[in-house]
N, CA, C and O atoms as a DFTB+ gen file, in Angstrom:
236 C
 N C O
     1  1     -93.796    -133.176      24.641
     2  2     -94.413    -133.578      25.882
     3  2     -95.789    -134.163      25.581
     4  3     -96.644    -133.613      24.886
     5  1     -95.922    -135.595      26.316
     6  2     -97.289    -135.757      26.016
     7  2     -98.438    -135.391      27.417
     8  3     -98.342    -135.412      28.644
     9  1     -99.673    -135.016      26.268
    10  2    -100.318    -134.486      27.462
    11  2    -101.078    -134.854      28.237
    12  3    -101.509    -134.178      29.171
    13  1    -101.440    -136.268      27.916
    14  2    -101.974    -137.316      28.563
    15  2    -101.163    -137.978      30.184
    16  3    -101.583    -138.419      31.254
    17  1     -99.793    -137.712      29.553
    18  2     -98.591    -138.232      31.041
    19  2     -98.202    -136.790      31.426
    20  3     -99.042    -136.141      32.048
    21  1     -96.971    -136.196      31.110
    22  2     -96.248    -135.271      31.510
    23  2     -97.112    -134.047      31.381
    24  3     -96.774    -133.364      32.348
    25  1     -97.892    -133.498      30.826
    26  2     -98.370    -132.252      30.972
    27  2     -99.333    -132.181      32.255
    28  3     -99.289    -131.388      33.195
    29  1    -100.280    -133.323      31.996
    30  2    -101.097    -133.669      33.525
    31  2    -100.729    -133.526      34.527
    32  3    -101.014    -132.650      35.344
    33  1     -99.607    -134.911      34.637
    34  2     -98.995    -134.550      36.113
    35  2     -98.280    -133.329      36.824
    36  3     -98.118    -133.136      38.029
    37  1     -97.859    -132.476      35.620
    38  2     -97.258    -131.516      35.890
    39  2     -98.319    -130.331      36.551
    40  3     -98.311    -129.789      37.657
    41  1     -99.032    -130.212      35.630
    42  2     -99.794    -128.981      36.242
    43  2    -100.807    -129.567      37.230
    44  3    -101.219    -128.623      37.904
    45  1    -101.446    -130.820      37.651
    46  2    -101.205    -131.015      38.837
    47  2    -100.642    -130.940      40.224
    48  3    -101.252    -130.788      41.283
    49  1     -99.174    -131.095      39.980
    50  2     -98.617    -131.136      40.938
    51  2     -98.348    -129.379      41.210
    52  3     -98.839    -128.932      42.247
    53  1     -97.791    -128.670      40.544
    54  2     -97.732    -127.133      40.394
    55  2     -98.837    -126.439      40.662
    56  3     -98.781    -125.247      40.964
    57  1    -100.286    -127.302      40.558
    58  2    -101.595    -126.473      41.174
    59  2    -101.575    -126.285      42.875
    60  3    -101.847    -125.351      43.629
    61  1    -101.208    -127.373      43.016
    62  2    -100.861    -127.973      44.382
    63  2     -99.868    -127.226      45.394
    64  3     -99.562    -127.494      46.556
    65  1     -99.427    -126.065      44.428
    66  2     -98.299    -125.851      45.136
    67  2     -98.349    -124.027      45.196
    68  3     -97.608    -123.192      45.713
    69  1     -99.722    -123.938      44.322
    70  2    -100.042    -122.490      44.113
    71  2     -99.651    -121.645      43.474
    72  3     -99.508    -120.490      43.874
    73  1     -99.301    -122.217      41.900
    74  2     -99.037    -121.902      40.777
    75  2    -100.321    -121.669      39.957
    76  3    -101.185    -122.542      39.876
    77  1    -100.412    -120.616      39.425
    78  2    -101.323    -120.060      37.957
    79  2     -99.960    -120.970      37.022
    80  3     -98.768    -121.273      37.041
    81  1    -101.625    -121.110      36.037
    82  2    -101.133    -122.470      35.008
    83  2    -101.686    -121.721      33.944
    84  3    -102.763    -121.152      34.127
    85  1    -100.992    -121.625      32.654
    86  2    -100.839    -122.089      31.423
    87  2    -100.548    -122.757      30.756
    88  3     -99.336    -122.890      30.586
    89  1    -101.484    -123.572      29.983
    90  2    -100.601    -124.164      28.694
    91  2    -100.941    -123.735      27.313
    92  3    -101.927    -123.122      26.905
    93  1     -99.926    -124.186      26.702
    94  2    -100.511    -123.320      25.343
    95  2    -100.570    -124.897      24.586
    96  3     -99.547    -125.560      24.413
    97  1    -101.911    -125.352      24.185
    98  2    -102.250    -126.730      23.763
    99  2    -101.282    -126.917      22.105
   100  3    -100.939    -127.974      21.576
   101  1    -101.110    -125.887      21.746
   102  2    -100.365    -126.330      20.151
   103  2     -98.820    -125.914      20.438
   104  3     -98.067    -125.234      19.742
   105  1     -98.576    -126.587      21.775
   106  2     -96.731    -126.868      22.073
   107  2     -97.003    -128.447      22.852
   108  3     -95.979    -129.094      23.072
   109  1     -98.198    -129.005      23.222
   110  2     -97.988    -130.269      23.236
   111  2     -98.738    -131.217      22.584
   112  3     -99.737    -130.916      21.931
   113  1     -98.317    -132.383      22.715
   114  2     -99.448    -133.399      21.987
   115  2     -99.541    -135.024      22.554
   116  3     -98.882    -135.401      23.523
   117  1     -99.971    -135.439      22.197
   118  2    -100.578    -136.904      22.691
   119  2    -100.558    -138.087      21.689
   120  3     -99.704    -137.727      20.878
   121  1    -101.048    -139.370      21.264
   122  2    -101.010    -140.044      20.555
   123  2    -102.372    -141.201      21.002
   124  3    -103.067    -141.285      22.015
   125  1    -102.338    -141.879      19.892
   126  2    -103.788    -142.635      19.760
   127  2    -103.051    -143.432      20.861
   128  3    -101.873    -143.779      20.948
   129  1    -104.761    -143.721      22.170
   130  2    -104.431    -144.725      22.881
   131  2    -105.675    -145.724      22.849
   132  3    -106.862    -145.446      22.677
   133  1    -104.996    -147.119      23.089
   134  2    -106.114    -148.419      22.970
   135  2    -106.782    -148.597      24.554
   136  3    -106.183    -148.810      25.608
   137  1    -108.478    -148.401      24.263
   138  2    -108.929    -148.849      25.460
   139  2    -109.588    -150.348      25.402
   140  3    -110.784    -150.335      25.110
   141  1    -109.242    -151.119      25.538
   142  2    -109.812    -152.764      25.264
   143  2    -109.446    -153.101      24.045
   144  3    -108.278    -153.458      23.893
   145  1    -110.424    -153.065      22.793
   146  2    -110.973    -152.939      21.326
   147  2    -110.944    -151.733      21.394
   148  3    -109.999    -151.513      20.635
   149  1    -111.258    -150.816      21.721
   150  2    -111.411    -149.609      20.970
   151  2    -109.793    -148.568      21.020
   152  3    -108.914    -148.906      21.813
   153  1    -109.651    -147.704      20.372
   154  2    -108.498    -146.948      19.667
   155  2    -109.166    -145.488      19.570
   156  3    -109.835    -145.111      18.608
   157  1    -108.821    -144.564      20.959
   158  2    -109.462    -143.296      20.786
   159  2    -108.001    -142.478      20.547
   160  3    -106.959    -142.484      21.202
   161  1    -108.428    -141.717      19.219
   162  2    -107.802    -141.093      18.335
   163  2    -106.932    -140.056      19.313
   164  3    -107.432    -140.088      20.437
   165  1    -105.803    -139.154      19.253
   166  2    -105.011    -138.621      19.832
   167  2    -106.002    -137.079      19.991
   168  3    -106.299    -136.585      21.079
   169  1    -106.340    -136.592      18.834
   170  2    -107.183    -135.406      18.743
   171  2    -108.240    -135.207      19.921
   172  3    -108.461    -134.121      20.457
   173  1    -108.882    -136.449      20.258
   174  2    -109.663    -136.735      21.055
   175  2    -109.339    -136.837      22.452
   176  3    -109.778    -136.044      23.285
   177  1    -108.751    -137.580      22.660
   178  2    -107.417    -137.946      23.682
   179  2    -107.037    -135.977      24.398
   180  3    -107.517    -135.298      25.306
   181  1    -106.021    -135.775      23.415
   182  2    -105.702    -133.942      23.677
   183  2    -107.246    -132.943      23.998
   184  3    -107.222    -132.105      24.900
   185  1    -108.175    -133.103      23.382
   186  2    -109.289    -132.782      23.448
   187  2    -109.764    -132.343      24.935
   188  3    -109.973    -131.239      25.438
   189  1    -109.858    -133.869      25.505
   190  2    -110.491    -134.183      26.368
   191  2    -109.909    -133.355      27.711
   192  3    -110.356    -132.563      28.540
   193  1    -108.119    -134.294      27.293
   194  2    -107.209    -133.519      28.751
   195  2    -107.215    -131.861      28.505
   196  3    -107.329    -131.292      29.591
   197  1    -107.132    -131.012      27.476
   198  2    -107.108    -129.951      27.540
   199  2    -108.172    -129.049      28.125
   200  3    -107.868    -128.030      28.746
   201  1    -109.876    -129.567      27.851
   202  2    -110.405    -129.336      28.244
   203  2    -110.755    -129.436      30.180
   204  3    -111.455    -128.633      30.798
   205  1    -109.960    -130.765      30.831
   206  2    -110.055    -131.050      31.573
   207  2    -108.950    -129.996      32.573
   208  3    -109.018    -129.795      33.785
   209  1    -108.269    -129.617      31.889
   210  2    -106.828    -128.592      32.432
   211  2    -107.846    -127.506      32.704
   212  3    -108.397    -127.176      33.754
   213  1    -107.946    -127.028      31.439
   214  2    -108.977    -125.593      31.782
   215  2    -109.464    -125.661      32.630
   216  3    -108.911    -125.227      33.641
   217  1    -110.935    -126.311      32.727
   218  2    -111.710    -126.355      33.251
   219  2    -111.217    -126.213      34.844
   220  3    -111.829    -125.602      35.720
   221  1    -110.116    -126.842      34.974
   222  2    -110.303    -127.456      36.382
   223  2    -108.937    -126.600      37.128
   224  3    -108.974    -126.422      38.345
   225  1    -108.000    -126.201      36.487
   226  2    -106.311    -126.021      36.735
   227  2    -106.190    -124.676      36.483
   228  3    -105.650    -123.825      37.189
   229  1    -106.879    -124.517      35.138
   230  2    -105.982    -122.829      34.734
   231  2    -106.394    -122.363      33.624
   232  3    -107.613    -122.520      33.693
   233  1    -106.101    -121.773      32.402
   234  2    -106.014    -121.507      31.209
   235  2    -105.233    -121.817      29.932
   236  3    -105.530    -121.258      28.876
């Protein structure tokens, strides 16, 4: 599952619906994506959304 598409939308939509969320970040992953010229690395990419899950969704 990547966690940039399918993990997002998912626990999105399941927050929405009044679900406690987990994910466990080393069962999904992501891949390098191009913004213009630049190429932000997948690590970074997962980084970002994982932190953004927490923070905002669940644990």
């Amino acid at each position: 599952m990547m966690t940039h598409m399918c993990i997002d939308t998912t626990v999105r939509a399941v927050y929405g619906l009044g679900y406690k969320i987990v994910v466990v970040s080393d069962c999904c992953a992501t891949k390098n994506l191009k913004m213009g010229e630049r190429m932000v690395k997948a690590e970074d990419v997962q980084m970002a959304y994982m932190a953004a899950i927490r923070g905002t969704f669940g644990k």
